[in-house]
C-alpha positions in Angstrom: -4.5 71.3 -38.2 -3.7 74.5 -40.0 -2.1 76.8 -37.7 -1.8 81.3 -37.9 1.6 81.7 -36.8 3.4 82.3 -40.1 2.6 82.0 -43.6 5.6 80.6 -44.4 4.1 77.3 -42.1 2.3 76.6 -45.8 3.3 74.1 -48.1 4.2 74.2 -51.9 1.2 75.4 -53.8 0.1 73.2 -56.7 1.6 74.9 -59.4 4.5 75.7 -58.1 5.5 72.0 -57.2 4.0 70.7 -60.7 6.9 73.4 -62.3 9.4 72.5 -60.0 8.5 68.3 -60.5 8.2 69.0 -64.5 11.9 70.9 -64.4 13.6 67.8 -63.0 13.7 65.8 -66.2 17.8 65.3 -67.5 20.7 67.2 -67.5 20.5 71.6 -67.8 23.6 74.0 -67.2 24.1 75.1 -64.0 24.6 78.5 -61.7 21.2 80.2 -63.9 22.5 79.3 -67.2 19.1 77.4 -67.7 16.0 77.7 -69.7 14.2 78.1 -67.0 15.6 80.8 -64.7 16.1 83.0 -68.3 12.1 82.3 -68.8 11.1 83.0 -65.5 13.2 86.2 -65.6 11.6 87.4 -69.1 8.1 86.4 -67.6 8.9 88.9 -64.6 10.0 91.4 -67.3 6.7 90.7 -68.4 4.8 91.2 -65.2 6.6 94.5 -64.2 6.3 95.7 -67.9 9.9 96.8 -67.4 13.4 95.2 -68.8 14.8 95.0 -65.4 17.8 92.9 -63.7 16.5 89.8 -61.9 18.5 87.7 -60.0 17.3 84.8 -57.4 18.0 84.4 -53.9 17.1 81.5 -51.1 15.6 83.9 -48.3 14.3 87.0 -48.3 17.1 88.3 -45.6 19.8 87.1 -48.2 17.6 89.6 -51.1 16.8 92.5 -48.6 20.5 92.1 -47.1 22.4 91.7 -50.9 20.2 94.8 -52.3 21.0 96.9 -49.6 24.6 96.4 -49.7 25.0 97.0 -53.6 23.1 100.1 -52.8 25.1 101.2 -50.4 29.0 101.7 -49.3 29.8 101.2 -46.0 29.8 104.8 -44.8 26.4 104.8 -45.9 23.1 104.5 -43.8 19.4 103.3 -44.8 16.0 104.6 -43.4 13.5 102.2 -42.7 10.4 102.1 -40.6 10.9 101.5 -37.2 9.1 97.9 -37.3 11.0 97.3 -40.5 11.6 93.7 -41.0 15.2 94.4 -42.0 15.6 96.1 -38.8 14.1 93.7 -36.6 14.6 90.3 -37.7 17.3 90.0 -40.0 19.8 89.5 -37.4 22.3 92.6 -38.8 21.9 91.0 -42.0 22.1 94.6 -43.8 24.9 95.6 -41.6 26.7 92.4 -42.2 26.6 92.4 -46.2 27.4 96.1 -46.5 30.5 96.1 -44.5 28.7 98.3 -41.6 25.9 100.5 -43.4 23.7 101.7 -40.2 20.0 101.4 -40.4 18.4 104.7 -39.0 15.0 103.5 -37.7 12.0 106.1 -38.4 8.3 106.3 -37.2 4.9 106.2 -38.9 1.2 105.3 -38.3 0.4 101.4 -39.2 3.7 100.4 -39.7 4.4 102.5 -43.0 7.6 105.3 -43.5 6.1 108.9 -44.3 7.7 111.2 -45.6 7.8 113.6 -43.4 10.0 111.3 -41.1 12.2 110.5 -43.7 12.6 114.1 -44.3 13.8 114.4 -40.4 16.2 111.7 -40.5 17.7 112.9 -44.0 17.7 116.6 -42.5 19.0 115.2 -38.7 22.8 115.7 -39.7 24.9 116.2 -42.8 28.1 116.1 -41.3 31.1 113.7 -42.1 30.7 112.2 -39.1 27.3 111.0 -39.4 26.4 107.8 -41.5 25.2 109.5 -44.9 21.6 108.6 -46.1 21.7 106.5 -49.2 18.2 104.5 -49.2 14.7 104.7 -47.9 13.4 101.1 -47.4 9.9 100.5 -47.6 7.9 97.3 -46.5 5.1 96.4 -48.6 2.9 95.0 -47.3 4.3 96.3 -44.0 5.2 94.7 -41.0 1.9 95.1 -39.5 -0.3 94.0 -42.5 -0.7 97.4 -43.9 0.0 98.3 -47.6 1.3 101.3 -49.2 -0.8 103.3 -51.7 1.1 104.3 -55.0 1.0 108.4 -54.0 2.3 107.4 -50.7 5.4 105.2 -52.6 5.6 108.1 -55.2 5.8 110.9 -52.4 8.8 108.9 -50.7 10.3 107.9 -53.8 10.5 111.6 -55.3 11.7 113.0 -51.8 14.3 110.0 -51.3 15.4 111.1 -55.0 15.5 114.4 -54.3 18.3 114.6 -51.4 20.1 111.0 -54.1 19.1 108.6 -51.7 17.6 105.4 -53.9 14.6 103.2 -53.1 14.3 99.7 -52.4 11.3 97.4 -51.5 11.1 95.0 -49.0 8.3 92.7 -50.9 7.7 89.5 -48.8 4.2 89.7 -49.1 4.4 92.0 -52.3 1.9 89.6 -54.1 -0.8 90.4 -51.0 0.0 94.1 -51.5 -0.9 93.9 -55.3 -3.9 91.8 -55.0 -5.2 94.0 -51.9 -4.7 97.5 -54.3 -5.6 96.1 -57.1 -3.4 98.1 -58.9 -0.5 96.4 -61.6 2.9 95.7 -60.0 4.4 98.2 -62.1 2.5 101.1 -60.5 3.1 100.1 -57.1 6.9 99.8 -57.9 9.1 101.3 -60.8 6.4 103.8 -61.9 6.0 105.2 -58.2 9.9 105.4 -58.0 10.9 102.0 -56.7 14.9 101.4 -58.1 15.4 98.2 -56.7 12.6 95.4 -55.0 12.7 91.5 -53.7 9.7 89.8 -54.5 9.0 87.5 -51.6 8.2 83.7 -53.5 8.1 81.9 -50.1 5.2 83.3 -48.9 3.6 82.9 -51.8 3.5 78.9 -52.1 7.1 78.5 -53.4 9.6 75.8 -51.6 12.1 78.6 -51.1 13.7 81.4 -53.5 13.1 85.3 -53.5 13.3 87.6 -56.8 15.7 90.6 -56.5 14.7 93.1 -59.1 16.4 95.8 -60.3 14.4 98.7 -62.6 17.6 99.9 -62.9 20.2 98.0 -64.0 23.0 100.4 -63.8 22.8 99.3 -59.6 22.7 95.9 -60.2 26.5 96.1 -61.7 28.5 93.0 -60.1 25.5 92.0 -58.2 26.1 88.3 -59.0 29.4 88.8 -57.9 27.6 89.2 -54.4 24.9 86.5 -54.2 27.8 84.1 -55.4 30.1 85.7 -52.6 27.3 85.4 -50.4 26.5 81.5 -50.7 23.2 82.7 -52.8 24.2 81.7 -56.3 22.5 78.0 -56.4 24.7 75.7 -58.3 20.8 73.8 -59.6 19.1 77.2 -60.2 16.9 75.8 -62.3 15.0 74.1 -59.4 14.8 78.0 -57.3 13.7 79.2 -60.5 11.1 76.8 -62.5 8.2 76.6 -59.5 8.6 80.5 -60.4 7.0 79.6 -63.8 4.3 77.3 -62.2 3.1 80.4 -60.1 3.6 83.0 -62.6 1.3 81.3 -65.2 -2.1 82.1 -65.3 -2.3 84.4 -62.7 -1.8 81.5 -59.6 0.4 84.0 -57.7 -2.7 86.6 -57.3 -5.1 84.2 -56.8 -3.5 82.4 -54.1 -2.7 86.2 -52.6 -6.0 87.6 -52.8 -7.1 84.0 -51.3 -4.8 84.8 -47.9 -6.7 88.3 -48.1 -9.7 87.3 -47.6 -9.3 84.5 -45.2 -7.5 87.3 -42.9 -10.9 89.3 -43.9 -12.9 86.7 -42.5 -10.8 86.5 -39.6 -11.1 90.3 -38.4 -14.5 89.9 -39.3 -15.5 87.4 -36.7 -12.7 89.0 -34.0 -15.1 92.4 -34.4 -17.7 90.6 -32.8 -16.0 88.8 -30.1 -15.7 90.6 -26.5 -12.2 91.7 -25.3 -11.1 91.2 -28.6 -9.5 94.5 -30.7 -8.3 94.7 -33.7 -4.8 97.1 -33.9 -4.1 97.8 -37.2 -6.5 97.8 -40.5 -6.4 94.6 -41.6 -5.1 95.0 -45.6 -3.0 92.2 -46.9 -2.9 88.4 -44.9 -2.3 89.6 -41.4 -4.6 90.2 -38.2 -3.1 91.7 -35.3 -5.4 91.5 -32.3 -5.4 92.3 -28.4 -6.5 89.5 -26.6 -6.8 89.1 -23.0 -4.0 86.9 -21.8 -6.4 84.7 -20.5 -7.5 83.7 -24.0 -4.1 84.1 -25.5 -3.1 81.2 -23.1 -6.0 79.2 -23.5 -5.3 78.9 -27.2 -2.0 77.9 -26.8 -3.6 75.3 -24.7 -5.8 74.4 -27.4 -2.7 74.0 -29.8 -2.9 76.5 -31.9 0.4 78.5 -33.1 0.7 82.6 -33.5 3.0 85.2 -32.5 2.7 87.7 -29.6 6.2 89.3 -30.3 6.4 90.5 -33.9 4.8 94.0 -34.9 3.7 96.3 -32.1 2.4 93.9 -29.7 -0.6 92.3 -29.8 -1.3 88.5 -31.2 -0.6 87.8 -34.9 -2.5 86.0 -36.7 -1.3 84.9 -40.5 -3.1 83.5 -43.3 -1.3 81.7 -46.5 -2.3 80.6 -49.9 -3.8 77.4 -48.4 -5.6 78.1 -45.3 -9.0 77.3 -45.7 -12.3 79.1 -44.0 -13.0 75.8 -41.9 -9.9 76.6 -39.9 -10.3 80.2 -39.9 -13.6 79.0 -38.4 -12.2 76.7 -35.7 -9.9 79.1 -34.3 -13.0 82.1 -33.8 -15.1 79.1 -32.2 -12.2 78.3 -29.7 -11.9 82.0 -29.7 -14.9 82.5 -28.5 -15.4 80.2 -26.2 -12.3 81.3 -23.9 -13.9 84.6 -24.6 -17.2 83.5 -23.0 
């Protein structure tokens, strides 16, 4: 039984386990001085069109919580959406790796920072006993399954630049963004004014690892000072960075995104049409977020199927990954409607 709960319930996708089975052949140096984690980084170069710093990391708190703390000095503070991931579920990770940098929570429609509220929390206070603004944190796609637009990451970017605060990218489900948009990674990053962004693998069909990327390498200065500090430098990094190659290569990674997409399409498409059943955000990358009556939420519990009720806004959420396949996307709106009936 596939279950909605998380996308990270998935296992390894195809070509990432064939990379990481095909990497695990004799001897190779260790801590990243492989031939693997300096082709994966060149093939990222590649994808982003940019000759950017890439290091890897286990988890994506470890990458969000790493980047904003070489961004930052402890004095500092980061604006983020008020449903921000790094706010919400990374346990103070932020806080923690940056010796105290506050996170100044913001609001915005669907999940996603504007820039108007990030003008009100830069403008709140500029006095030395206030936490200064240093970086705008953005979520892409959000926390609610939204995606940013490249004007809407270009008109934070260039205000955030404006008053010197930098811009970093929470990416978990960066690979949905890109496939939903269309557009190149490139655009939707570095070009719109991104400095810094972690590339979520694990959500994309890898065992475990997370890109950080830095467009800039001038901020990435002793950053693998920190992920070694930080227990994130993996002694075998060739085996966190070769199923990168296996997903990277002919395009798997946006395939098996726009794949999720569409099963989360077909998902809000049969919710529409089932009574009591409302649909609370557009549904734009691999997430549906639904209100159900409690009624049915319970009865599909009862039925064994797996979601969250507590992430987001409210509502049920309802995740899709790089494997889940229409006949279970199926089974869940039959059972769906049946309690509904």
């Amino acid at each position: 039984m596939q279950h909605f709960a998380s996308d990270n319930y998935a296992g390894i996708c195809p070509e990432a386990l064939d990379a990481l089975i095909a990497a695990n052949v004799g001897h190779a140096p260790a801590y990243g001085d492989d031939e693997w984690t300096h082709r994966v980084s060149d093939r990222l170069r590649e994808l982003f069109a940019a000759d950017c710093d890439v290091y890897f990391a286990f988890n994506g708190t470890a990458a969000n919580s790493l980047a904003l703390a070489s961004l930052c000095q402890s004095y500092h503070s980061v604006v983020c959406h008020e449903l921000a991931h790094v706010d919400t579920d990374e346990c103070g990770g932020p806080e923690f790796f940056s010796n105290g940098s506050k996170l100044l929570p913001a609001q915005g429609e669907n999940g996603k920072l504007t820039p108007d509220a990030l003008r009100e929390v830069i403008a709140r206070r500029s006095d030395i006993h206030y936490p200064k603004p240093r970086v705008a944190t953005l979520t892409q796609a959000t926390e609610v399954g939204t995606v940013y637009r490249p004007d809407e990451i270009a008109a934070i970017a260039e205000l955030a630049h404006a008053h010197g605060l930098r811009v970093h990218m929470d990416g978990a489900r960066f690979a949905n963004a890109v496939a939903s948009l269309g557009a190149s990674p490139a655009d939707i990053t570095w070009r719109a004014g991104v400095d810094v962004l972690c590339f979520g693998g694990t959500k994309m069909g890898l065992p475990v690892g997370e890109a950080v990327v830095f467009f800039d390498r001038a901020l990435s200065e002793d950053f693998a000072w920190r992920c070694k500090q930080a227990g994130q430098l993996a002694s075998k990094m060739r085996f966190l960075s070769a199923p990168w190659l296996g997903l990277l290569a002919d395009g798997a990674w946006l395939r098996h995104a726009a794949h999720a997409n569409a099963m989360a399409r077909r998902l809000a498409d049969g919710l529409a049409a089932i009574s009591g059943a409302h649909l609370l955000f557009p549904v734009e990358a691999n997430g549906v977020f639904a209100e159900l009556p409690p009624a049915v939420l319970d009865g599909l519990r009862a039925r064994g199927w797996r979601f969250y009720t507590f992430i987001g806004a409210g509502g049920a959420r309802f995740m899709c990954a790089w494997d889940t396949q229409p006949e279970s996307v199926d089974a869940l709106l039959a059972d769906l409607r049946a309690l509904a009936a």
